[in-house]
Each structure stands twice: as structure tokens, then as C-alpha cells.
gemmi code that builds the backbone of each chain (N, CA, C; Angstrom):
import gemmi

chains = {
    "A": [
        ("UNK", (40.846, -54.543, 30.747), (40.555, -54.835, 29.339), (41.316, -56.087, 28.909)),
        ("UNK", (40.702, -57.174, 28.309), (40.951, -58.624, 27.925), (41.348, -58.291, 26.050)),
        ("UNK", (42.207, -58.490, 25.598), (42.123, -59.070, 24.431), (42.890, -60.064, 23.652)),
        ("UNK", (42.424, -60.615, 22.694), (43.163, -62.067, 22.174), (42.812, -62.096, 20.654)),
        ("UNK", (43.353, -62.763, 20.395), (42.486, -63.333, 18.493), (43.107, -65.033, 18.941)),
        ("UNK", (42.989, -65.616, 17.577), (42.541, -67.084, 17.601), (42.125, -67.478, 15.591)),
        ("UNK", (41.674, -68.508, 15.959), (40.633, -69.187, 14.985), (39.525, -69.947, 15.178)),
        ("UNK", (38.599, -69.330, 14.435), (37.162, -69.922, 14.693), (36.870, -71.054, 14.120)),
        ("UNK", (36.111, -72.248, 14.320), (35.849, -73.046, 13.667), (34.085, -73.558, 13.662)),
        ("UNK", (33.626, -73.039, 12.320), (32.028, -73.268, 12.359), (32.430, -75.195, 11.837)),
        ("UNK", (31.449, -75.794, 12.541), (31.131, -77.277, 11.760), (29.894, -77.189, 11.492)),
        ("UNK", (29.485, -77.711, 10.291), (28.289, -77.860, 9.669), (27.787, -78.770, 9.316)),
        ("UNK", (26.724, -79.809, 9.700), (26.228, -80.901, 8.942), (25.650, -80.870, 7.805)),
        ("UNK", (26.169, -82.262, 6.811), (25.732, -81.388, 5.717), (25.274, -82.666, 5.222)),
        ("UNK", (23.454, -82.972, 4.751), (22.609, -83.730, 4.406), (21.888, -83.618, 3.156)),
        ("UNK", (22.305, -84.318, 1.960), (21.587, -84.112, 0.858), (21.713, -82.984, 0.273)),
        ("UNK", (22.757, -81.990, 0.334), (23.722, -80.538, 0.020), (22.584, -79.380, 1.353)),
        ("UNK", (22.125, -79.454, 1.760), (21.602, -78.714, 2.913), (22.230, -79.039, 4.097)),
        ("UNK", (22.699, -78.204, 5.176), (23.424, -78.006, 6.025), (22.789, -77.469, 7.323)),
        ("UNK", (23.146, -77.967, 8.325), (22.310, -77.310, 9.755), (23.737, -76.970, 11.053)),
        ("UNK", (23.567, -76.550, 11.985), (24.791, -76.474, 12.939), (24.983, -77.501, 13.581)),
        ("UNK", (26.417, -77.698, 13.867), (26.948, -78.723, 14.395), (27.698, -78.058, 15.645)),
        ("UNK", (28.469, -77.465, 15.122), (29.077, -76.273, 16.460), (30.404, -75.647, 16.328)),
        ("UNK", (30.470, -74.568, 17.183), (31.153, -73.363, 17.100), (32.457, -73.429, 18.191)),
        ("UNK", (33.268, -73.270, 17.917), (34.296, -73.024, 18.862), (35.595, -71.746, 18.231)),
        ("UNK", (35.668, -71.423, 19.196), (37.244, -70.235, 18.944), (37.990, -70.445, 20.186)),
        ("UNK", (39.433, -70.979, 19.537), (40.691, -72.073, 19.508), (41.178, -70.333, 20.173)),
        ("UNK", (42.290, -69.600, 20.795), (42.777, -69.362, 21.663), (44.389, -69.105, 20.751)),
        ("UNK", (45.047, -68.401, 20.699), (46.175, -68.579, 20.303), (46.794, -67.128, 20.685)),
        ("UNK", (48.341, -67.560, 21.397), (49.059, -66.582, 22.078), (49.693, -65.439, 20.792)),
        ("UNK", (49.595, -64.278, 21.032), (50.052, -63.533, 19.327), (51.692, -63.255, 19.630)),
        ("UNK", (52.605, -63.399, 18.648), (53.948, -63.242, 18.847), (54.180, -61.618, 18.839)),
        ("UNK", (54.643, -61.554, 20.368), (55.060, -59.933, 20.645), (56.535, -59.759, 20.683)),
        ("UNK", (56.915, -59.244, 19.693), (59.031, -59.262, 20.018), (59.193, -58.531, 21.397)),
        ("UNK", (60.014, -59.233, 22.146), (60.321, -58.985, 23.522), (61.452, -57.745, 23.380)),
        ("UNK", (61.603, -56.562, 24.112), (62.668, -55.680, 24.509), (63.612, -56.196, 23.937)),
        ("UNK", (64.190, -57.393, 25.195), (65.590, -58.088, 24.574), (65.579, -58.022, 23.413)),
        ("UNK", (65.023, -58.979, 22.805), (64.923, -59.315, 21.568), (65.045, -58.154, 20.512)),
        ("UNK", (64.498, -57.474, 20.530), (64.738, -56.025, 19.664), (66.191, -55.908, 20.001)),
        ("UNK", (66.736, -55.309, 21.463), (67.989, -54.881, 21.366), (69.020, -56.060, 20.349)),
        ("UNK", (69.085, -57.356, 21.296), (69.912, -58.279, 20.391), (69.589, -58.043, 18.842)),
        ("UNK", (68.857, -57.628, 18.599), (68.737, -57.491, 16.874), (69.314, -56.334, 16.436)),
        ("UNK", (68.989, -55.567, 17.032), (69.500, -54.137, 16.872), (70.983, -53.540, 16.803)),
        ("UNK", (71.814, -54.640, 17.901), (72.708, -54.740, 18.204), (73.810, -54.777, 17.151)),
        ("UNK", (73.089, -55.998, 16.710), (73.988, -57.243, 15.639), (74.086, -56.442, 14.515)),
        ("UNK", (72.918, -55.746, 14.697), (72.790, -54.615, 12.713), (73.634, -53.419, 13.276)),
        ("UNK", (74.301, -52.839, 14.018), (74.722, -51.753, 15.104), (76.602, -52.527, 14.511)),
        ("UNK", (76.099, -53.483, 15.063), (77.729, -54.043, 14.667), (78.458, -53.899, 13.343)),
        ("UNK", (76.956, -55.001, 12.587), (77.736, -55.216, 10.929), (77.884, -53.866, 10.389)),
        ("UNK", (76.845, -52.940, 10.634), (77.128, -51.639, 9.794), (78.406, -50.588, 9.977)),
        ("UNK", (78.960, -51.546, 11.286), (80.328, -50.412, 11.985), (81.262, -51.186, 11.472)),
        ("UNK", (81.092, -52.402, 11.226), (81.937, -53.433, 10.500), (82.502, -53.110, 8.826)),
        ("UNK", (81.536, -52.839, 8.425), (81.212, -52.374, 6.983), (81.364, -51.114, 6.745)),
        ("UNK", (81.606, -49.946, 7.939), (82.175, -48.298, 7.340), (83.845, -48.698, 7.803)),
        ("UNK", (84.301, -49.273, 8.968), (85.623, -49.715, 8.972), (86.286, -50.233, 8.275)),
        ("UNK", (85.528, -51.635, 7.484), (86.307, -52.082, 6.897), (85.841, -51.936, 5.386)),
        ("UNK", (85.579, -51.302, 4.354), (84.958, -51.055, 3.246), (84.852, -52.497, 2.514)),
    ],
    "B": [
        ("UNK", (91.595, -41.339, 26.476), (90.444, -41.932, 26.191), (89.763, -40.870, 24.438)),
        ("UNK", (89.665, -41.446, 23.330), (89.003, -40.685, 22.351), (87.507, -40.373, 22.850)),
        ("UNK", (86.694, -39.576, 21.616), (85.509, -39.707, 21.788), (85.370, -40.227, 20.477)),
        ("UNK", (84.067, -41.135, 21.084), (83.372, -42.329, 20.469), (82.978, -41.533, 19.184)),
        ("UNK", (82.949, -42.775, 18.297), (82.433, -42.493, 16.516), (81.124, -41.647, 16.930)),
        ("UNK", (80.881, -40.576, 16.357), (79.661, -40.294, 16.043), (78.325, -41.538, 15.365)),
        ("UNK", (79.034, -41.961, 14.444), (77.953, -42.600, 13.678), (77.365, -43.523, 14.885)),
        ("UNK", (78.597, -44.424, 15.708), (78.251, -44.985, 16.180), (77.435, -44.759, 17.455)),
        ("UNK", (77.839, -43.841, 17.779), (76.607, -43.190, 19.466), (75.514, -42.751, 18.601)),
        ("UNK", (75.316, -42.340, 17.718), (73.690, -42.290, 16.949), (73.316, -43.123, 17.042)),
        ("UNK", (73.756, -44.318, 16.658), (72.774, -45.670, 16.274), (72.884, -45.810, 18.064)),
        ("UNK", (73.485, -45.712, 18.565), (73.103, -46.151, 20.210), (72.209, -45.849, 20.780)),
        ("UNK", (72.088, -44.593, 20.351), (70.754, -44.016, 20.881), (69.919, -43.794, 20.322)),
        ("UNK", (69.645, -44.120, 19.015), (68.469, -44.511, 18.612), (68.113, -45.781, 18.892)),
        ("UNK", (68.955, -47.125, 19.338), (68.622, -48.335, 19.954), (67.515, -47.985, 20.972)),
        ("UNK", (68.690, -47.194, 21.846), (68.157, -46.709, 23.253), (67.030, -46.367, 22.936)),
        ("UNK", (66.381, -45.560, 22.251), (64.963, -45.123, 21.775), (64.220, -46.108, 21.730)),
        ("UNK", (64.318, -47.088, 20.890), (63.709, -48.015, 20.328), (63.218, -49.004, 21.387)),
        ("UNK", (64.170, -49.433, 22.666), (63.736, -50.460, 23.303), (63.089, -49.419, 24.020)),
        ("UNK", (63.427, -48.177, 24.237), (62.365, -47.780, 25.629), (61.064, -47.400, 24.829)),
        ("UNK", (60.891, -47.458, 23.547), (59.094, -46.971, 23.188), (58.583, -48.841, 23.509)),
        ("UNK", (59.271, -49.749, 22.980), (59.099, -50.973, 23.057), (58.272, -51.061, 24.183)),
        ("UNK", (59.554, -51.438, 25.282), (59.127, -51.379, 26.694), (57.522, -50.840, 27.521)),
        ("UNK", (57.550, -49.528, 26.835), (56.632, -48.347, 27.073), (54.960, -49.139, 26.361)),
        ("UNK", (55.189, -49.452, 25.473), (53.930, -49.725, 24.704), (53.390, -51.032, 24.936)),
        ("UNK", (54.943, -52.080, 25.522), (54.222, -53.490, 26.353), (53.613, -53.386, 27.567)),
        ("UNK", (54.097, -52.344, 28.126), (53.525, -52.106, 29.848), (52.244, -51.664, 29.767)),
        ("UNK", (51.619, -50.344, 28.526), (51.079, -50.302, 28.274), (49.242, -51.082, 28.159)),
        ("UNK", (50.175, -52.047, 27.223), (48.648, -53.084, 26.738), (48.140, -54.043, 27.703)),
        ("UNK", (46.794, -53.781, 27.236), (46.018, -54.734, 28.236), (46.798, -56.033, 28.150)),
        ("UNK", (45.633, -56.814, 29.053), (46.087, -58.321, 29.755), (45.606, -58.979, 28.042)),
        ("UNK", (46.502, -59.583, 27.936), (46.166, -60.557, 26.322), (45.848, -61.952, 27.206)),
        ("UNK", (45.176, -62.384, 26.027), (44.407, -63.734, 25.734), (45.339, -64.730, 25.261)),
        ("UNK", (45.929, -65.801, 25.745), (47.239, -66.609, 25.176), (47.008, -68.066, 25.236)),
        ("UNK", (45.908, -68.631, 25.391), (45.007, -69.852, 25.336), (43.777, -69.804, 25.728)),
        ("UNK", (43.426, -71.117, 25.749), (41.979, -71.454, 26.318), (40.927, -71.132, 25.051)),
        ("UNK", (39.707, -71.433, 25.447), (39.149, -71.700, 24.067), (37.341, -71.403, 24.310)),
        ("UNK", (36.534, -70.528, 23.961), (34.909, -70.605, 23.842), (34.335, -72.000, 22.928)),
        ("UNK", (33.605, -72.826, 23.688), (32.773, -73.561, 22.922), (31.140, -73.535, 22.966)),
        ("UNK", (30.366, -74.219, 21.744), (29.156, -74.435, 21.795), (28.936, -75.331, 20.891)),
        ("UNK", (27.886, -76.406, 21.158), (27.336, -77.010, 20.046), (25.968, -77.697, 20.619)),
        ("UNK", (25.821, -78.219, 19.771), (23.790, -78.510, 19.949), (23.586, -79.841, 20.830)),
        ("UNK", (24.584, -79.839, 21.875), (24.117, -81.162, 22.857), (24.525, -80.609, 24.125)),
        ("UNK", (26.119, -80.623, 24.373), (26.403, -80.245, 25.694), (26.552, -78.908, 26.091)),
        ("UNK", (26.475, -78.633, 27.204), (26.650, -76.766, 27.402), (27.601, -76.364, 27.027)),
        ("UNK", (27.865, -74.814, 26.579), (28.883, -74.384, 26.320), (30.206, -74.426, 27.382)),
        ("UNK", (31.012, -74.060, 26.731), (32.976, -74.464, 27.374), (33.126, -73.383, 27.421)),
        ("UNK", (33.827, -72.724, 28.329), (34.384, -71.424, 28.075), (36.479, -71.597, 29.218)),
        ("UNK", (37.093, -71.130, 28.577), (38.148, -70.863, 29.738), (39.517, -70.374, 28.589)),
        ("UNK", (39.982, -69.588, 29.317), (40.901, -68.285, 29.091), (42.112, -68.780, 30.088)),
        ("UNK", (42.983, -68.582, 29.454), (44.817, -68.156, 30.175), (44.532, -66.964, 29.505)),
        ("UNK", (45.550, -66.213, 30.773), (46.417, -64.911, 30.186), (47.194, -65.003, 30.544)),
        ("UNK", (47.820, -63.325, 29.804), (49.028, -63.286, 29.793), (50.049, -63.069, 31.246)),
        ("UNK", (48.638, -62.891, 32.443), (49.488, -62.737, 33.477), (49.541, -63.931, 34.449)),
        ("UNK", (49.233, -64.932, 33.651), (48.708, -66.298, 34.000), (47.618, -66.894, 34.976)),
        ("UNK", (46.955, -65.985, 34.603), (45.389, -65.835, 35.294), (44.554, -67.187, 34.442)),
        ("UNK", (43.913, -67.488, 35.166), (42.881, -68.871, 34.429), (41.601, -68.352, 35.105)),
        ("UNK", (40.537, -68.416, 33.694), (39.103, -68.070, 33.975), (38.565, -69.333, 33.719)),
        ("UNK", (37.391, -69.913, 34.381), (36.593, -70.824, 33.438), (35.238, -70.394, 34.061)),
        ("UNK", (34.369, -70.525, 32.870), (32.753, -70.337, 33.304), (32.390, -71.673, 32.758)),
        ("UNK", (30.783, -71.388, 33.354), (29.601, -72.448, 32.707), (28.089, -72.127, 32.505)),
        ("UNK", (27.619, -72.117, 31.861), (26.210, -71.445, 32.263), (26.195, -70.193, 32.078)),
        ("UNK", (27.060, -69.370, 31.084), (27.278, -67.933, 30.639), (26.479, -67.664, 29.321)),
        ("UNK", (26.407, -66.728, 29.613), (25.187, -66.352, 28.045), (25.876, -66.049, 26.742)),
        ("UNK", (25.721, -66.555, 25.620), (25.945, -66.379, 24.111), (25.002, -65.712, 23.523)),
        ("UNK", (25.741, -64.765, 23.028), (24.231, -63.623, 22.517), (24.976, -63.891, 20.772)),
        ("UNK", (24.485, -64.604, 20.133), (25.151, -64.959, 19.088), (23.589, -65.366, 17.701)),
        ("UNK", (23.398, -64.514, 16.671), (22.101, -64.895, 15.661), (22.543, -65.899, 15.198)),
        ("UNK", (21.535, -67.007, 15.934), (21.800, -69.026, 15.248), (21.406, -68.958, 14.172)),
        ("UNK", (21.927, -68.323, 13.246), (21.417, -68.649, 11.662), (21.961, -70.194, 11.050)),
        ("UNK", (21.026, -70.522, 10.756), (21.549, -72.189, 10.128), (21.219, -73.104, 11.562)),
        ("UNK", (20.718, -72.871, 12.641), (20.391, -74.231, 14.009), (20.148, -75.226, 13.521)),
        ("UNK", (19.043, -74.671, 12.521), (18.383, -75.825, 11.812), (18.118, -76.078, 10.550)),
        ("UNK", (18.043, -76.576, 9.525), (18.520, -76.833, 8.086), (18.610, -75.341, 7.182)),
        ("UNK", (19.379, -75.214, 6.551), (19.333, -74.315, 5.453), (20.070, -74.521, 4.159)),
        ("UNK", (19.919, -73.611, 2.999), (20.563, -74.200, 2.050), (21.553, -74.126, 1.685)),
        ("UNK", (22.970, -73.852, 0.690), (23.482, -73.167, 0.535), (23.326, -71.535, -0.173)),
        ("UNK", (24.674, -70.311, 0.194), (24.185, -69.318, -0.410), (24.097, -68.452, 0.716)),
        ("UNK", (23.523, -69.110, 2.384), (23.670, -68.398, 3.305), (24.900, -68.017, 3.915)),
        ("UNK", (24.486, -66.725, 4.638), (25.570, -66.244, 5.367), (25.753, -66.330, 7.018)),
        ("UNK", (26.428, -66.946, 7.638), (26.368, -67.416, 8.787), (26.811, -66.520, 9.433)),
        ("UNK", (26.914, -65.633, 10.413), (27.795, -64.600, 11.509), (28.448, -65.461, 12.353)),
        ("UNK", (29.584, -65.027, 12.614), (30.340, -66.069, 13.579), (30.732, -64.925, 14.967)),
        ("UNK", (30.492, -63.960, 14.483), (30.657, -63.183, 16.035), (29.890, -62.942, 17.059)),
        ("UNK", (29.960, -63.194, 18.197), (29.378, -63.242, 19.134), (29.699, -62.477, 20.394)),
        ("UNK", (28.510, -62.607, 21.349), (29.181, -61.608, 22.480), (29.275, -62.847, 23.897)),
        ("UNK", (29.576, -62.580, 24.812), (29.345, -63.208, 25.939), (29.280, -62.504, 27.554)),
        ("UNK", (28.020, -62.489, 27.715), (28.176, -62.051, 29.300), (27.631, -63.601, 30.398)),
        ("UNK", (27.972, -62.634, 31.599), (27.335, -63.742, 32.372), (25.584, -64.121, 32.212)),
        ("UNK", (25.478, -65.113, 33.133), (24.030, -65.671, 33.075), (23.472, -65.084, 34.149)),
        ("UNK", (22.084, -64.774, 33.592), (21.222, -64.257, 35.084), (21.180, -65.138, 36.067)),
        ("UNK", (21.259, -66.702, 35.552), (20.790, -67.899, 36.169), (21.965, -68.101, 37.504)),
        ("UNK", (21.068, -67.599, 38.561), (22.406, -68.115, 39.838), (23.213, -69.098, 40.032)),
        ("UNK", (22.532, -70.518, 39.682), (23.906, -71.354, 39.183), (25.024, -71.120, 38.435)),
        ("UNK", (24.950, -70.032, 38.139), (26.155, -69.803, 37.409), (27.670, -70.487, 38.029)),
        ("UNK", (28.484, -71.199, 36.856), (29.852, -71.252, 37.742), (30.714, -70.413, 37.422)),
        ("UNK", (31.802, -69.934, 38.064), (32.781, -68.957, 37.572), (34.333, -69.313, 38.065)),
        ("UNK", (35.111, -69.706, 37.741), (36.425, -69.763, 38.360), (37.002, -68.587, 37.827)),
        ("UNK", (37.855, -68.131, 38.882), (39.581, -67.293, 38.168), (40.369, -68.165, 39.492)),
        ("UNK", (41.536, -68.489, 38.555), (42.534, -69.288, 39.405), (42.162, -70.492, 40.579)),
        ("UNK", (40.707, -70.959, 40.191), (40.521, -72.048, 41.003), (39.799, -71.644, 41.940)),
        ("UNK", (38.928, -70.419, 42.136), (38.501, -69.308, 43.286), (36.809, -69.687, 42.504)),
        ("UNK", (36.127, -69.903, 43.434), (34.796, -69.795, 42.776), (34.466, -68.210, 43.127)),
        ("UNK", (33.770, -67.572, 42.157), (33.466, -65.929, 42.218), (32.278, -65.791, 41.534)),
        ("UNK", (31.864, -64.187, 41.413), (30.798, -63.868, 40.579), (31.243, -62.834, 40.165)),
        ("UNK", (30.429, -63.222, 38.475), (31.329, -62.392, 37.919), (30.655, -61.181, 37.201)),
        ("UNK", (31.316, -60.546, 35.817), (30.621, -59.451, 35.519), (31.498, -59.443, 34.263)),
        ("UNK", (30.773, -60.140, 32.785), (31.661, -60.447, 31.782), (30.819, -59.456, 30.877)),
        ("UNK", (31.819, -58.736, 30.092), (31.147, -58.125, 28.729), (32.347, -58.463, 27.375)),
        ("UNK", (32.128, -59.236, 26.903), (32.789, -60.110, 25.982), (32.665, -60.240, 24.914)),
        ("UNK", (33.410, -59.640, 23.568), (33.505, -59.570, 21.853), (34.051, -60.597, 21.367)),
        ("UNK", (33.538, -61.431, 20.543), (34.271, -61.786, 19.750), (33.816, -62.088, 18.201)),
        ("UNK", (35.373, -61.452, 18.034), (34.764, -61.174, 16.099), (35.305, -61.566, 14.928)),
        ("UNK", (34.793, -62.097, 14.309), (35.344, -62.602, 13.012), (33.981, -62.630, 11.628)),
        ("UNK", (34.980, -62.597, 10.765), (33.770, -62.463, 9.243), (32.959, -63.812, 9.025)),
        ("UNK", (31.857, -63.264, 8.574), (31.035, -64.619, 8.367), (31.105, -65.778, 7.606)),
        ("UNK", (30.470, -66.283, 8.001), (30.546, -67.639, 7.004), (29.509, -68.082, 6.368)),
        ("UNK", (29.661, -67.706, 4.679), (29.173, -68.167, 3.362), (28.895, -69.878, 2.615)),
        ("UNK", (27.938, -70.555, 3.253), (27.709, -71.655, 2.730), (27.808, -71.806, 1.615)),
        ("UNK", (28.846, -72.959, 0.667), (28.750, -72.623, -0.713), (29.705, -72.073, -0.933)),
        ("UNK", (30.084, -71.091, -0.753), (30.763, -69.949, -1.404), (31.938, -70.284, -0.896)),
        ("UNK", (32.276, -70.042, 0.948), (33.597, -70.914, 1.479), (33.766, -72.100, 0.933)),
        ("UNK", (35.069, -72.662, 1.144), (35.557, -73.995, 1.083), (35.624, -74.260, 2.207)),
        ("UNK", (34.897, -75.387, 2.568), (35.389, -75.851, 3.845), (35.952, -77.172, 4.015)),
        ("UNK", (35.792, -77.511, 5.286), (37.036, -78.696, 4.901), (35.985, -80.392, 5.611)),
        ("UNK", (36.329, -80.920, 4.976), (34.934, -82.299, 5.036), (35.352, -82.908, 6.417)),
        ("UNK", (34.394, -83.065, 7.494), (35.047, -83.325, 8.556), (34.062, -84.697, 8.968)),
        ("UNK", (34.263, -85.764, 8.192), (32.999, -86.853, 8.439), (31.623, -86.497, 7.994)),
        ("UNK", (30.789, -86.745, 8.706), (29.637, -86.131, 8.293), (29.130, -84.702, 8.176)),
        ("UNK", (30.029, -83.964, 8.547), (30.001, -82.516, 8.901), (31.358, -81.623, 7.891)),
        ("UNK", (31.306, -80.433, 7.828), (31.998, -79.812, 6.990), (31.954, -78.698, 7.959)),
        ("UNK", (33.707, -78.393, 8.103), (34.291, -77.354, 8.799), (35.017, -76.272, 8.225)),
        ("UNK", (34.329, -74.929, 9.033), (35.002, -73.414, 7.950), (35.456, -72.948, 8.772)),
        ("UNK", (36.950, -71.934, 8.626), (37.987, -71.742, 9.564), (37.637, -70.266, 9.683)),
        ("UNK", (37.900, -69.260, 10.518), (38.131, -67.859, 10.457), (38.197, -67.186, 11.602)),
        ("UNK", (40.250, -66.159, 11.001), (40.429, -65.539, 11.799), (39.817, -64.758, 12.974)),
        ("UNK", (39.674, -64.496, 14.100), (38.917, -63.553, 15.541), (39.485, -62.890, 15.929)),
        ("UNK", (38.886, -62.136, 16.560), (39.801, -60.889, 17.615), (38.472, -60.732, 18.783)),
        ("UNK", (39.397, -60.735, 19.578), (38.312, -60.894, 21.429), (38.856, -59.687, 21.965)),
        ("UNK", (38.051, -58.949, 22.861), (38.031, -57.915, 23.532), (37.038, -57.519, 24.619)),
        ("UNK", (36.953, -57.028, 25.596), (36.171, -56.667, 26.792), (36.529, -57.234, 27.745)),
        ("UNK", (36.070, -57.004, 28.851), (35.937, -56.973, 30.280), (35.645, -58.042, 30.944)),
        ("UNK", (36.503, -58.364, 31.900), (36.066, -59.495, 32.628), (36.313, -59.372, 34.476)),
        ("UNK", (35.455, -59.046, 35.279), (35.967, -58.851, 36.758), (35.132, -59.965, 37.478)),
        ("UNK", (35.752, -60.497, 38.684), (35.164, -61.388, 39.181), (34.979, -61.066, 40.952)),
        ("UNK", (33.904, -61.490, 41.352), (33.903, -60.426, 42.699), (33.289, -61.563, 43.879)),
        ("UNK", (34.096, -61.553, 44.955), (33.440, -62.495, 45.817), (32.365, -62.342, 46.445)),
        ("UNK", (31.278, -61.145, 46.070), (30.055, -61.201, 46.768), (28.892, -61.166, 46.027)),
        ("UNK", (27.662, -62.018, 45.820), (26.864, -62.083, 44.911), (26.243, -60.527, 43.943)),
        ("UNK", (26.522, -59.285, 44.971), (25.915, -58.211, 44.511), (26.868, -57.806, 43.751)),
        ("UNK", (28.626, -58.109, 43.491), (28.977, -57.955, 42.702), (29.738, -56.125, 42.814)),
        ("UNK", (29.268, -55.737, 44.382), (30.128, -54.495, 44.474), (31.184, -54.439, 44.960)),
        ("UNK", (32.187, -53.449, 45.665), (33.076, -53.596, 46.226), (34.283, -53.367, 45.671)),
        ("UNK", (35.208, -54.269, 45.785), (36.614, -54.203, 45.332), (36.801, -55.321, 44.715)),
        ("UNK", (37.197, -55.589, 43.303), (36.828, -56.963, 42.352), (38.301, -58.195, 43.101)),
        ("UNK", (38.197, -59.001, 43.670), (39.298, -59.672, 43.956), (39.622, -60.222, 42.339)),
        ("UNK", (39.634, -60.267, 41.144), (39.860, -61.137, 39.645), (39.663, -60.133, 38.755)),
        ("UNK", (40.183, -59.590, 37.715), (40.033, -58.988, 36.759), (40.758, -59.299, 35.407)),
    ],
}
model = gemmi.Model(1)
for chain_id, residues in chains.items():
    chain = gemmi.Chain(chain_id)
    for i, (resn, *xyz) in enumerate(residues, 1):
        res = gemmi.Residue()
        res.name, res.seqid = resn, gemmi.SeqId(i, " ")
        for name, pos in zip(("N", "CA", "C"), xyz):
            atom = gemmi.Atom()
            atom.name, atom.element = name, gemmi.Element(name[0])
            atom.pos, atom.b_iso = gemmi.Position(*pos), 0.0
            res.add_atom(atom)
        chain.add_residue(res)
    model.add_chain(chain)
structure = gemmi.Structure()
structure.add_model(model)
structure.setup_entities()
């Protein structure tokens, strides 16, 4: 199973306010997935300040 | 040696929780789509080619667009254009097919979807003689590629 999103782009010619096709394309774009790491290091840092903050009032 | 803060081994292991559903739900998901781009327009053949996420490269040519050409040819404003389309392969044996530079045959069943487009009603954006309307997609289905024309066997590309 393939999936993705993106943005589409219709072009339209447009003659005397009437319009006909020009052409279609959908542009490809990688979606931002937070990595493992990345969660922990975040998780971490909030793990810290909040032990920071019952220690030290 | 004490034993550790309570508060603090909670939040540890609820970390611990957290990266392993993480983990669990990336291994999980299909192969994503992370470039490459579908084209068409009213002169040259359509473009098609895909990266993924496992750094697989597809490219076709000569693949079928099952897509209602509303507007090919003049209309007014007021219409509603569909921008979603499907894509499988072509009956036509010339077909070309790459994955990773491998010529194959393939076996595509291919979504892609986004809301239509309202002549008039969108804003679009003036692109020379032509006027361009933007909108979000989401792609989904199947793609296997097989080194023998009948297309059975064991898929060497997926």
C-alpha cells in the first residue's frame, strides 16, 4: 500500500472570461512524521523542567 | 542507593510508553509517497514518477488516467472541475515502467484525491495567459512491478 498527499495544480486558459484546460499536475510532498528520537528528546526536556520545578518551587 | 522519586519513574514510563506506541505505529504504515510528481496536459504525454519512503523510484509512461476532462475544451465560468483521478497501467504493450532503473511490468491501482475546482468561484492565481488553482491531495493504492509480461509470480518491486 502507497500513500502520499501533495498539491494539485489545475492551469486554465482563460480567453475572453471562458476558460479551457491547460494542465494538471500533483507536486509530491514528503509529510512531517516526528521521529521516536525526537519525541523522546522532547519528552525528556519536559521530564526534566517539571522535576526542576517540584525541587525547586 | 535510595529509591527513585515516584513522580519521576511515572513520567519515565510513560515516556517509555510513548516512544514504543510511536515506534509501533511507524513500522506499522505503509510505504509513503515523499516526492516525485503525476503530470498531464494537452500536448505532451503524461509524467508520472514517485520516491518513497524506502527510497524506491517508480517512473511510468503510457499509463492510463481515468480522470472526467470537464473543461478540455472551452467552458464558462460557474463550472465545477474534479481534480481526482485514478491511475492504472496501460493495456498498450509499449508501456514503460521503471522501479529503481529496472524496466518491469507492472500492475498500478492508483487514487488520487482532492476537491474540485470551481471556475469563478476559486481565486486563482494569473499565470500568463493561463490561470492556476491550487488544491490539497491525498494518494493511495497499489503499485507492484513484475519481471514477466503475465505479471504472475513473485513481484520483484512493490
Amino acid at each position: 500500500m502507497l500513500t502520499g498527499s501533495g498539491t494539485a495544480r489545475l492551469s486554465m486558459a482563460l480567453e475572453d472570461g471562458r476558460y479551457s484546460f491547460s494542465s494538471l499536475d500533483y507536486n509530491f510532498q514528503p509529510d512531517p512524521v516526528p521521529e521516536p528520537a525526537t519525541l523522546l528528546l522532547v519528552g525528556s526536556g519536559a521530564a526534566l523542567l517539571w522535576r526542576r520545578r517540584k525541587v525547586h518551587p | 542507593m535510595g529509591a527513585p522519586c515516584p513522580g519521576l519513574l511515572r513520567l519515565v514510563i510513560v515516556l517509555a510508553i510513548t516512544v514504543q506506541v510511536s515506534a509501533t505505529s511507524a513500522a506499522a504504515d505503509p510505504v509513503r509517497i515523499v516526492g516525485g510528481s503525476v503530470s498531464f496536459d494537452t500536448g505532451d504525454p503524461p509524467a508520472f514518477s514517485l520516491l518513497t519512503s524506502s527510497g524506491q523510484l517508480f517512473e511510468a509512461e503510457a499509463f492510463r488516467l481515468d480522470w472526467p476532462a470537464t473543461c478540455f475544451f472551452q467552458c464558462s465560468p460557474g463550472v465545477a472541475i474534479p481534480i481526482s483521478i485514478g491511475i492504472t497501467e496501460s493495456e498498450d504493450l509499449s508501456m514503460v515502467f521503471r522501479a529503481d532503473g529496472v524496466d518491469l511490468f507492472p500492475v498500478m491501482d492508483l487514487v488520487i484525491s482532492a476537491q474540485s475546482v470551481t471556475l469563478g468561484s476559486d481565486i486563482g492565481m494569473p499565470n500568463g495567459p493561463s490561470v492556476d488553482f491550487l488544491r490539497p491531495f491525498t494518494f493511495a493504492g497499489q503499485l507492484t512491478g513484475y519481471t514477466s509480461p503475465d505479471r504472475i509470480g513473485t513481484p520483484s518491486s512493490t
